[in-house]
DRENDOMAR-977470 format. One line per 10 residues: number of its first residue (from 1); their letters; for each residue x, y, z of C-alpha. Coordinates in steps of 0.2 Angstrom, whole numbers. Layout:
BEGIN
NUM = A = X Y Z | ...
//
This chain:
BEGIN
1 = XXXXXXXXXX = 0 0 0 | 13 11 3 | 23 9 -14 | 6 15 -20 | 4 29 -13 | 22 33 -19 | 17 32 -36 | 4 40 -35 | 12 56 -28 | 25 54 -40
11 = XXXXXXXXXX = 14 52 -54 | 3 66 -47 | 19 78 -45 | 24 70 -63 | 8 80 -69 | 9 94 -60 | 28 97 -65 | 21 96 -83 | 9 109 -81 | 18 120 -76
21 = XXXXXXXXXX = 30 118 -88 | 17 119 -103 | 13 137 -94 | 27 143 -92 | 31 140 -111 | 17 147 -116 | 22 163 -106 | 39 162 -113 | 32 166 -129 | 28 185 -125
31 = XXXXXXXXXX = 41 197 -131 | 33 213 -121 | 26 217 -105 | 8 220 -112 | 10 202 -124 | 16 194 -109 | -1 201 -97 | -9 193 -110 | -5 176 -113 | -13 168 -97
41 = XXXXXXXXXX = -19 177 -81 | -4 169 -70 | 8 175 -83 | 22 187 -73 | 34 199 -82 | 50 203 -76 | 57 220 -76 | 78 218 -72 | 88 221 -84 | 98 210 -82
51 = XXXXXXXXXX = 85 198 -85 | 82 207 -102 | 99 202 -106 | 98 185 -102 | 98 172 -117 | 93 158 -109 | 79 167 -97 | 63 173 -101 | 55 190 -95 | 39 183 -94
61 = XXXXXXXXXX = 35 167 -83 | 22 161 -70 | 35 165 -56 | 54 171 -54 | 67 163 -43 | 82 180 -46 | 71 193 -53 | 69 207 -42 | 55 220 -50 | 41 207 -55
71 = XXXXXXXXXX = 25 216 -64 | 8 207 -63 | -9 216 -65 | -24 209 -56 | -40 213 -58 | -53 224 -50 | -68 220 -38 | -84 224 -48 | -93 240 -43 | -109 245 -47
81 = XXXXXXXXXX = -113 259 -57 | -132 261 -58 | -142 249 -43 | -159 256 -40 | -167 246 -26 | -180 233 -30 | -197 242 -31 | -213 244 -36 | -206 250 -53 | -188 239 -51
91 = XXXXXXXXXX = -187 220 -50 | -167 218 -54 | -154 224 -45 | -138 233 -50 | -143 237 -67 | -126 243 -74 | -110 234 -67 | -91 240 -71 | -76 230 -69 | -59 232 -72
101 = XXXXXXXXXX = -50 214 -78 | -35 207 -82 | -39 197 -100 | -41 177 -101 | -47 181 -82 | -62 174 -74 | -75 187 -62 | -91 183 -53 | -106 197 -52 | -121 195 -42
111 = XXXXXXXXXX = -137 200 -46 | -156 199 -37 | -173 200 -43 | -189 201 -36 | -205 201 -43 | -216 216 -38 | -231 216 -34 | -245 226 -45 | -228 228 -57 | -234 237 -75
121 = XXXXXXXXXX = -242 224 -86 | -246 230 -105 | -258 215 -114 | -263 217 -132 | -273 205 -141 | -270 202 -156 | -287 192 -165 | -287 182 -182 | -303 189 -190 | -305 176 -203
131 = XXXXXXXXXX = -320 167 -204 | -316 152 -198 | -313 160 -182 | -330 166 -182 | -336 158 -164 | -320 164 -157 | -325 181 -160 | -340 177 -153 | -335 169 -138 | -323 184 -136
141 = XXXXXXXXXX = -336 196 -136 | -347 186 -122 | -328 187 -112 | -321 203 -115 | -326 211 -97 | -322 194 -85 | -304 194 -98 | -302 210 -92 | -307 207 -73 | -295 191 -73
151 = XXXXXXXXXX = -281 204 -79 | -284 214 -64 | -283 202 -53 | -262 198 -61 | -260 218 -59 | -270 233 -54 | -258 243 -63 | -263 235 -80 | -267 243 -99 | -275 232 -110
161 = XXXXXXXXXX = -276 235 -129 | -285 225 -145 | -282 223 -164 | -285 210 -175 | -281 204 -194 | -285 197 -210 | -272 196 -224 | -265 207 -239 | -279 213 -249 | -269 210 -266
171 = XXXXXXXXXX = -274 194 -276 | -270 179 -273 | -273 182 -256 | -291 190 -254 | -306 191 -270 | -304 206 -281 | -313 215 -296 | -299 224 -305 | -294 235 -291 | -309 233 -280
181 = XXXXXXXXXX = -311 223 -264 | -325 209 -265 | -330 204 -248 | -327 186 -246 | -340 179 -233 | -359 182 -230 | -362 195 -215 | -344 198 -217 | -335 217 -218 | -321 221 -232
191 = XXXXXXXXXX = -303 209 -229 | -289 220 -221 | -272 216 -217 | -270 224 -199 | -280 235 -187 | -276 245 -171 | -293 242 -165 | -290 247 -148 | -272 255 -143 | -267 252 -125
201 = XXXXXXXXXX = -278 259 -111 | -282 256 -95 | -301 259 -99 | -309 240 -99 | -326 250 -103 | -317 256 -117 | -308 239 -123 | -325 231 -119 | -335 240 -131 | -322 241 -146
211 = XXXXXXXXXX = -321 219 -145 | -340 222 -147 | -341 233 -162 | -330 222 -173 | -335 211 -185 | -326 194 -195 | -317 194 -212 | -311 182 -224 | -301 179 -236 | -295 164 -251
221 = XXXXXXXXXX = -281 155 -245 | -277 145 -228 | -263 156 -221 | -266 171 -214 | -255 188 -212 | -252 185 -193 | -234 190 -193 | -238 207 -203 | -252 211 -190 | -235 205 -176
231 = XXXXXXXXXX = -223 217 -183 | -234 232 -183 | -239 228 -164 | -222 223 -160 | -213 241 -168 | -226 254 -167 | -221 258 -148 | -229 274 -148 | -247 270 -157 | -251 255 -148
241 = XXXXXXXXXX = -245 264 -133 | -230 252 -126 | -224 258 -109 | -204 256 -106 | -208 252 -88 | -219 237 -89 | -222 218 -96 | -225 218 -113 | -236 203 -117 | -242 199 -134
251 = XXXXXXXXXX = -259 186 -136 | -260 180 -154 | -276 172 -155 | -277 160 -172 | -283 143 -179 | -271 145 -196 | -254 144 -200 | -245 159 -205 | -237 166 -222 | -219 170 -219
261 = XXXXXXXXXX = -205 179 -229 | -205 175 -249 | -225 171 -250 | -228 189 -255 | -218 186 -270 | -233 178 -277 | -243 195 -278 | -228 204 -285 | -224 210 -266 | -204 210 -268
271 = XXXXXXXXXX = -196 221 -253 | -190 215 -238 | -200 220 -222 | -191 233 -216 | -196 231 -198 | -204 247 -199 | -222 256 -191 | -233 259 -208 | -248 263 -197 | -260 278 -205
281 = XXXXXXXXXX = -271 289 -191 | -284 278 -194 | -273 262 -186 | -272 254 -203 | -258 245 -210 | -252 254 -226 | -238 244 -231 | -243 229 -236 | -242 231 -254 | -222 239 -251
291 = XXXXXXXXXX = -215 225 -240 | -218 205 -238 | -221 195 -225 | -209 196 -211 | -195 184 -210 | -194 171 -195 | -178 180 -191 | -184 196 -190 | -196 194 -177 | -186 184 -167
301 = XXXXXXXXXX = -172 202 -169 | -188 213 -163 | -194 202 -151 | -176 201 -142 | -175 222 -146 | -189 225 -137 | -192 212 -124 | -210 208 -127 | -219 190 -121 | -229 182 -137
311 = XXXXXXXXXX = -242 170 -130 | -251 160 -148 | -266 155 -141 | -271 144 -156 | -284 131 -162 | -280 113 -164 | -276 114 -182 | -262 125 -180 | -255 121 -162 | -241 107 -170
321 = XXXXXXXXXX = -237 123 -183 | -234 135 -169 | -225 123 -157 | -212 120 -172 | -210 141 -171 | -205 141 -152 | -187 139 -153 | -186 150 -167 | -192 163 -157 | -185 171 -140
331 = XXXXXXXXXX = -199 172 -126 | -213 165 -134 | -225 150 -129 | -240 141 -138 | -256 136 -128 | -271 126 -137 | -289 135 -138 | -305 123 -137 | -317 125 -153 | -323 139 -147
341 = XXXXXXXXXX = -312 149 -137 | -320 145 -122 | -305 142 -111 | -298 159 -117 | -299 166 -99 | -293 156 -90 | -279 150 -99 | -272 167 -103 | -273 172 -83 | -264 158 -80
351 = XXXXXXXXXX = -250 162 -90 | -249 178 -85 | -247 172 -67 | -234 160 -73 | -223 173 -82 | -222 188 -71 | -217 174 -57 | -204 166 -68 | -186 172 -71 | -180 164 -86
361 = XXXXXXXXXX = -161 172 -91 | -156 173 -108 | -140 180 -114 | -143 196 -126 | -124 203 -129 | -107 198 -129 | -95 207 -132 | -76 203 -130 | -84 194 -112 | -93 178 -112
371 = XXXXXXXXXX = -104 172 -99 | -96 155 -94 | -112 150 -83 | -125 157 -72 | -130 148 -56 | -147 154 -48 | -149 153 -30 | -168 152 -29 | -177 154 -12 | -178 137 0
381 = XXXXXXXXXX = -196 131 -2 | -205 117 -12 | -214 126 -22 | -201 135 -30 | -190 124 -41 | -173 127 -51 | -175 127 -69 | -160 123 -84 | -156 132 -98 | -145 130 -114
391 = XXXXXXXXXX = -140 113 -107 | -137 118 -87 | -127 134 -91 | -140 145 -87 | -149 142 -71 | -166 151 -69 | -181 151 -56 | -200 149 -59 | -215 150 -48 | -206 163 -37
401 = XXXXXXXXXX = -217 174 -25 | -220 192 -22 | -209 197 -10 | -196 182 -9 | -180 187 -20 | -169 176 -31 | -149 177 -32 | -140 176 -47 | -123 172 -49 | -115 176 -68
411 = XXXXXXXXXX = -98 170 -69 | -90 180 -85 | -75 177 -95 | -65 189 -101 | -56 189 -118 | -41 193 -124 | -36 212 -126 | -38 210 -146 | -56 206 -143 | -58 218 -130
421 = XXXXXXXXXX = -52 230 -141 | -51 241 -123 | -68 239 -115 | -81 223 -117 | -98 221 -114 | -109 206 -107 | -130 213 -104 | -141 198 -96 | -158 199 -99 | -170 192 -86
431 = XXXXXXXXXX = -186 192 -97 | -199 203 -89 | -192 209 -75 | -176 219 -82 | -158 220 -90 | -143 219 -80 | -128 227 -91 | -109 224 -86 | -95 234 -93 | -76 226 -93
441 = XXXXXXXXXX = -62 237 -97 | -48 229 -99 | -33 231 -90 | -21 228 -105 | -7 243 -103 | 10 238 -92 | 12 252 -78 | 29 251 -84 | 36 237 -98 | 55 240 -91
451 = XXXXXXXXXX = 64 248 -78 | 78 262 -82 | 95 261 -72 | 87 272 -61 | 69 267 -58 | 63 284 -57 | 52 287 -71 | 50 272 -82 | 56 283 -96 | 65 267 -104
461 = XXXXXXXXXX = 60 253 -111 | 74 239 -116 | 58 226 -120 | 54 233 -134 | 67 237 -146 | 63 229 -163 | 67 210 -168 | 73 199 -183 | 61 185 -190 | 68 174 -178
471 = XXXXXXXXXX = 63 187 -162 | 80 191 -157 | 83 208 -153 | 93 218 -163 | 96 203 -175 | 111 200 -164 | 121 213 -172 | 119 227 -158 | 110 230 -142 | 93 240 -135
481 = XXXXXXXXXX = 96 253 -126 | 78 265 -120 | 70 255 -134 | 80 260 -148 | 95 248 -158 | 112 253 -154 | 119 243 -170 | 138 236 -169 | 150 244 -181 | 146 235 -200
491 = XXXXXXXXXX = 127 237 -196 | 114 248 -199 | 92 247 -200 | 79 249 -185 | 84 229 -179 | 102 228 -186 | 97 221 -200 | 106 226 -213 | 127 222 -217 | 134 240 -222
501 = XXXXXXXXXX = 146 230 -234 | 144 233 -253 | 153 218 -262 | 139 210 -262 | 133 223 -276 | 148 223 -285 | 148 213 -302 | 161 197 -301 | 166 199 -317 | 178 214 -313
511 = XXXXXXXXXX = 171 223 -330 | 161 234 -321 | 166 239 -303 | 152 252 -299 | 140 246 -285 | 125 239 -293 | 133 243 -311 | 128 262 -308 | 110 258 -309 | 104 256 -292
521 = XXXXXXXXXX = 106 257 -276 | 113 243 -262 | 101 241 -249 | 106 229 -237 | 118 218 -249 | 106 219 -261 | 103 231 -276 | 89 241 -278 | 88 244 -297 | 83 261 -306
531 = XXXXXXXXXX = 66 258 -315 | 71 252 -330 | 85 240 -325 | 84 222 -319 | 97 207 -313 | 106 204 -297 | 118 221 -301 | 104 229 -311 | 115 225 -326 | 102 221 -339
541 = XXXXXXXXXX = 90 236 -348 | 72 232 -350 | 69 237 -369 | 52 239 -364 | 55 251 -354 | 56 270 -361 | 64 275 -344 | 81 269 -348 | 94 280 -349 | 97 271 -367
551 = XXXXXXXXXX = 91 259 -379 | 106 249 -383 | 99 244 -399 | 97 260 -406 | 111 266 -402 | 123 251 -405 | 112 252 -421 | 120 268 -427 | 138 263 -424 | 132 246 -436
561 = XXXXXXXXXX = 127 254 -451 | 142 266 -451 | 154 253 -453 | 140 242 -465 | 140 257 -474 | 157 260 -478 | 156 241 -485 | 142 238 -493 | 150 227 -504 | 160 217 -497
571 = XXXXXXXXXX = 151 213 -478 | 168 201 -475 | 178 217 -471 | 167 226 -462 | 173 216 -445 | 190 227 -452 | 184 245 -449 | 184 249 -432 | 192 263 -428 | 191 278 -442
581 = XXXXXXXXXX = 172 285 -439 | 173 296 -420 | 161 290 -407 | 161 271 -414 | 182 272 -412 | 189 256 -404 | 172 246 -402 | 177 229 -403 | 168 219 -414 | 166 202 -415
591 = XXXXXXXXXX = 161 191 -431 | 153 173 -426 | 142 160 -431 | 122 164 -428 | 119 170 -410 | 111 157 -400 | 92 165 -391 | 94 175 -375 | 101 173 -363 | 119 176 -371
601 = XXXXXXXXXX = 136 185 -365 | 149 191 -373 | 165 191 -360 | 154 184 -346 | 145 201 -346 | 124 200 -351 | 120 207 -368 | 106 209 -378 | 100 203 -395 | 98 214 -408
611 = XXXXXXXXXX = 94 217 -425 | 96 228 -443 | 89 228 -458 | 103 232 -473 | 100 240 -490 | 98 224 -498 | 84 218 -487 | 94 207 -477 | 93 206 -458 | 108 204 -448
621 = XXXXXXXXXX = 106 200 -432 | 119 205 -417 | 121 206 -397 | 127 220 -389 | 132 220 -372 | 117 232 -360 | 129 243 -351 | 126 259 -347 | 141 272 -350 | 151 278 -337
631 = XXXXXXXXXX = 152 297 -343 | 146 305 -362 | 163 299 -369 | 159 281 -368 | 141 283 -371 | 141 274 -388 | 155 260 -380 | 145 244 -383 | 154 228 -389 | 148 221 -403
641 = XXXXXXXXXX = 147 204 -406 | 137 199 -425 | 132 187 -435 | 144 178 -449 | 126 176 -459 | 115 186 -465 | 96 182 -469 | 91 188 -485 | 74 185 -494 | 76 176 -512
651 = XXXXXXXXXX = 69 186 -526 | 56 179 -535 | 57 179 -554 | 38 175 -561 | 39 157 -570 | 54 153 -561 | 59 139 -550 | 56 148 -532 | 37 157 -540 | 23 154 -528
661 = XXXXXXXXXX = 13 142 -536 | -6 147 -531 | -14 131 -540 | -13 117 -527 | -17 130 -512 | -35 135 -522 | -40 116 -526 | -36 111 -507 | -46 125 -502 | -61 122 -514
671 = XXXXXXXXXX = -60 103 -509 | -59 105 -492 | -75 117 -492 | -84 101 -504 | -78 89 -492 | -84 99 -477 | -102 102 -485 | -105 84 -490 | -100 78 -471 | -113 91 -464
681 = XXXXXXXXXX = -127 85 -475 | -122 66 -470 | -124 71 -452 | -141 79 -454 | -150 67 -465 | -143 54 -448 | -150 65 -436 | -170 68 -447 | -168 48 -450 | -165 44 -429
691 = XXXXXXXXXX = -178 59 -424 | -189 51 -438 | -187 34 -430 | -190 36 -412 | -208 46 -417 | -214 31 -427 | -208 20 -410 | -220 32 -400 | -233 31 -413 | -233 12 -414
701 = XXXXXXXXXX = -233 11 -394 | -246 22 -391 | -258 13 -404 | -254 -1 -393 | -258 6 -377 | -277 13 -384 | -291 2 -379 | -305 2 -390 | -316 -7 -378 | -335 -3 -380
711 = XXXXXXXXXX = -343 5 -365 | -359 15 -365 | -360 33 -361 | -367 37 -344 | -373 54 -349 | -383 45 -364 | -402 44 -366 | -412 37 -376 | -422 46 -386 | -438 34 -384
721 = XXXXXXXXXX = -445 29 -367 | -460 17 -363 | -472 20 -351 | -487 8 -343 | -505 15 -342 | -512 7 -324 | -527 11 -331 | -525 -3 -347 | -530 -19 -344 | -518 -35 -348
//
């Protein structure tokens, strides 16, 4: 037992060593004070210089053993910024939080909530007025004052509001004549794609009498425009008379599915919704022949906007469709209706008791923080249970009572400083009650990166001078002194980068001992070439180019013709005169076999091919070397080297031997264009003959297929019918 134990602990501080090892490597990565605050939250930097120095320590590690100025940042207690106590107009408590963190740290805030009693509670209902929900309206009507009694009893500081729907009043959707509406229904009124019937009020009397007055639709097709009629409530705050202060609940009361985004298509409707109030004075929907149907999406973006409850209250043939919608959409639920509505009261007071006495989190924004988990402490009776969201991470409360509190504790985890991008934001939303807003800024600047000799004023900082590819300082050709490169002697550039020796720009050859042949610039052992120039020693002109300093063909060209010139007849001699005719004196020329294609050198040196067209029509061709002259007396100095043959165009003598003969190119030509026009024929009369074939295959089969059997007509009479007087005796 005891040699087990031993190996456990070994094993255990095995682990333990490796850990930390893998830590502290990835804290030896930083290279700065702020990199190195950066990597992990245990990550230390060290601020010796000495340590700076040191090739085989690291500044930044999880913990020092020598170093004896160590900076490490930790974060700040939360502190709340706004915290209004619970009341009869609060319910969650602190509303703002701010924190200052380290990045990659963790941090724990607390929040309460407690529903208040007689808390502002804003109910619209929202009716289908199709007539198939006919009874419903009915039912509604015989309701309308216990539903608004029953929404007393939830809260006396209530506001209760009505409107109701149909569908767009463009075909396909409703009956039209030309451009007139037809109404669709017996004892029905005109179709109409939304109404504020009644906006928000306090007035029951009120609400009462307007759910009295109306009267059912109908329109042509099984959906309906419920998410129109949605959108309109859900945006038009001020006309349907929202109050920022209260529960928001919306009751949808249907018994058909919904048309969604893309269905207005159908009647031309193209645009987008644009999430937008189109309500006239009258309450009327105006847009509906602008903008389609909402998008799923959409509503769930407004719904989260504006924290409102939707509660579908549907028949049985639309419950499964609505039930599919709920996850779809934040903050939403589905109860069934009987046939007739019946149960309408007492199912919507019920919910309304549930919701206001149920915190359910949700997570709106983050930011550069992210909520790692949320752990509710809710109060210690039966009847009030934990419940789990998003898989356990999110803990809320239901069936909580007025006057007993919940606790919320939101663990967040703070990014790094990139996504912080200096401050983050988390906002929790507890659905009904409130928002709780925290603000992280992160604490990503070092106080001071590096210490002076002195340690006065932090006015030095030996961390972060710049680095090669390999992230040495310097290079390794100087050292940092107050953040700046003191290169040794033979280097220059911000890290040391660059040798100040030149022979690397410096042709081998010996011809040409100017640094990048006098066309460039060396950079760091490297020639920077003039535009115009290319080649390791910007040797070689670009004939493209017209910002070279010369064309050596052109100009070489002048020198070629001189001499040819002089020679026309005897071209074997012209390799002889080289130094009579002033600027082309003592250009070596050289007479050889035909060039071979670039690339070519004469003396090792790059030239370039050229070429001249003499008197008699021959082209000579010829390399001249690209150099550009060192002064205006050796601007013509290019050595010549040229061909020993000339290529010169036979003359053509009409009848004779080397005459074009124009005979066998006009009977190919009028052959080919006969042989080409009997192939095409040949592949049309195969294609007619296969189409031809296959109809009289479907002709044939079809014949086969009839059946000629002999029935007789059912609509047939005969023309004759025979009737029995009773009166006739046998």
């Amino acid at each position: 037992m005891q040699s087990l134990s031993t190996l456990a602990l070994s094993a255990a501080a095995m682990l333990l060593a490796l850990f930390g090892s893998a830590v502290g490597q990835g804290c030896s990565s930083a290279g700065t004070c702020a990199d190195c605050l950066d990597v992990a939250h245990d990550c230390q930097w060290c601020s010796d210089l000495d340590q700076a120095y040191e090739t085989t320590l690291s500044r930044c590690a999880t913990s020092f053993t020598s170093c004896q100025n160590v900076t490490s940042i930790t974060s700040r207690p939360p502190r709340n910024t706004m915290a209004a106590p619970i009341g009869p107009t609060v319910q969650v408590t602190p509303q703002k939080i701010s924190v200052e963190a380290r990045s990659k740290d963790t941090l724990t805030v607390r929040v309460e909530l407690e529903p208040a009693d007689n808390f502002p509670l804003d109910v619209y209902y929202l009716m289908d007025h199709s007539f198939s929900f006919d009874d419903d309206l009915s039912t509604l009507q015989q309701q309308a004052e216990n539903i608004a009694n029953a929404i007393q009893t939830v809260s006396k500081n209530f506001q209760i509001g009505f409107g109701s729907f149909v569908d767009k009043t463009i075909q396909p959707f409703v009956t039209t004549q030309g451009e007139q509406l037809v109404i669709q229904c017996d004892n029905c009124k005109l179709p109409y794609p939304f109404e504020n019937t009644f906006p928000l009020s306090n007035s029951t009397q009120n609400f009462i009498a307007a759910v009295n007055t109306r009267t059912i639709s109908g329109n042509l097709d099984i959906a309906e425009g419920t998410l129109d009629a949605m959108m309109q409530v859900l945006v038009c705050t001020d006309k349907i008379g929202w109050r920022d202060n209260a529960r928001r609940v919306l009751v949808v009361g249907t018994d058909a599915v919904y048309h969604s985004a893309g269905d207005g298509r159908v009647a031309g409707v193209v645009l987008p919704n644009n999430a937008e109030c189109q309500l006239d004075a009258k309450g009327q929907y105006t847009g509906y022949k602008t903008y389609d149907y909402p998008s799923i999406g959409q509503m769930n973006s407004v719904l989260e906007e504006r924290d409102i409850l939707v509660i579908f209250a549907t028949a049985t043939s639309a419950f499964v469709e609505y039930q599919l919608l709920l996850p779809r959409l934040e903050g939403s639920i589905v109860v069934e209706l009987r046939q007739d509505s019946t149960n309408l009261e007492a199912i919507l007071t019920s919910e309304l008791r549930r919701q206001i006495r149920e915190a359910r989190p949700s997570i709106l924004v983050e930011d550069g923080v992210r909520v790692q988990r949320m752990r509710a402490d809710c109060p210690r009776n039966s009847s009030r249970n934990i419940i789990q969201i998003d898989g356990g991470k999110i803990q809320g409360c239901s069936n909580l009572g007025f006057g007993s509190g919940a606790m919320f504790d939101v663990t967040l985890e703070v990014g790094s400083c990139a996504e912080l991008r200096g401050t983050g934001l988390a906002v929790v939303r507890f659905s009904g009650f409130g928002d709780v807003e925290v603000n992280v800024t992160g604490l990503c600047d070092c106080p001071c990166e590096s210490i002076a000799p002195n340690g006065t004023f932090c006015e030095c900082d030996n961390g972060a001078c710049a680095r090669d590819a390999d992230g040495e300082f310097c290079s390794g050709n100087g050292r940092c002194e107050c953040g700046t490169c003191r290169c040794n002697e033979g280097y220059v550039g911000e890290a040391c980068e660059c040798a100040t020796k030149n022979s690397n720009c410096i042709p081998p050859s010996g011809v040409d001992e100017r640094l990048c042949s006098g066309q460039g610039t060396c950079q760091c052992g490297q020639c920077d070439c003039l535009s115009g120039y290319q080649g390791t020693y910007c040797e070689m002109c670009i004939r493209t180019s017209s910002q070279c300093d010369l064309d050596v063909c052109t100009s070489s060209r002048f020198c070629l013709e001189l001499f040819y010139g002089i020679n026309i007849t005897n071209f074997d001699e012209f390799v002889k005169i080289n130094s009579t005719f002033g600027p082309c004196s003592g250009i070596p020329v050289l007479l050889t076999e035909p060039v071979t294609p670039l690339p070519h050198t004469i003396n090792d040196i790059p030239s370039t091919l050229c070429s001249a067209t003499d008197p008699d029509g021959c082209i000579i061709n010829y390399h001249v070397v690209s150099r550009r002259a060192v002064s205006e007396a050796e601007r013509f100095f290019y050595p010549l080297q040229i061909d020993s043959v000339r290529e010169c165009p036979q003359p053509v003598t009409p009848g004779g031997s080397n005459a074009f003969n124009y005979l066998p190119l006009v009977l190919g030509i009028v052959l080919g264009l006969l042989f080409a026009g009997i192939l095409m024929l040949l592949i049309w009369r195969l294609y007619t003959w296969h189409s031809d074939k296959q109809e009289y295959n479907r002709f044939v089969k079809a014949q086969k297929a009839q059946d000629w059997s002999k029935a007789e007509n059912p609509l047939y009479k005969n023309a004759t019918q025979k009737f029995n007087n009773p009166t006739f005796g046998n």
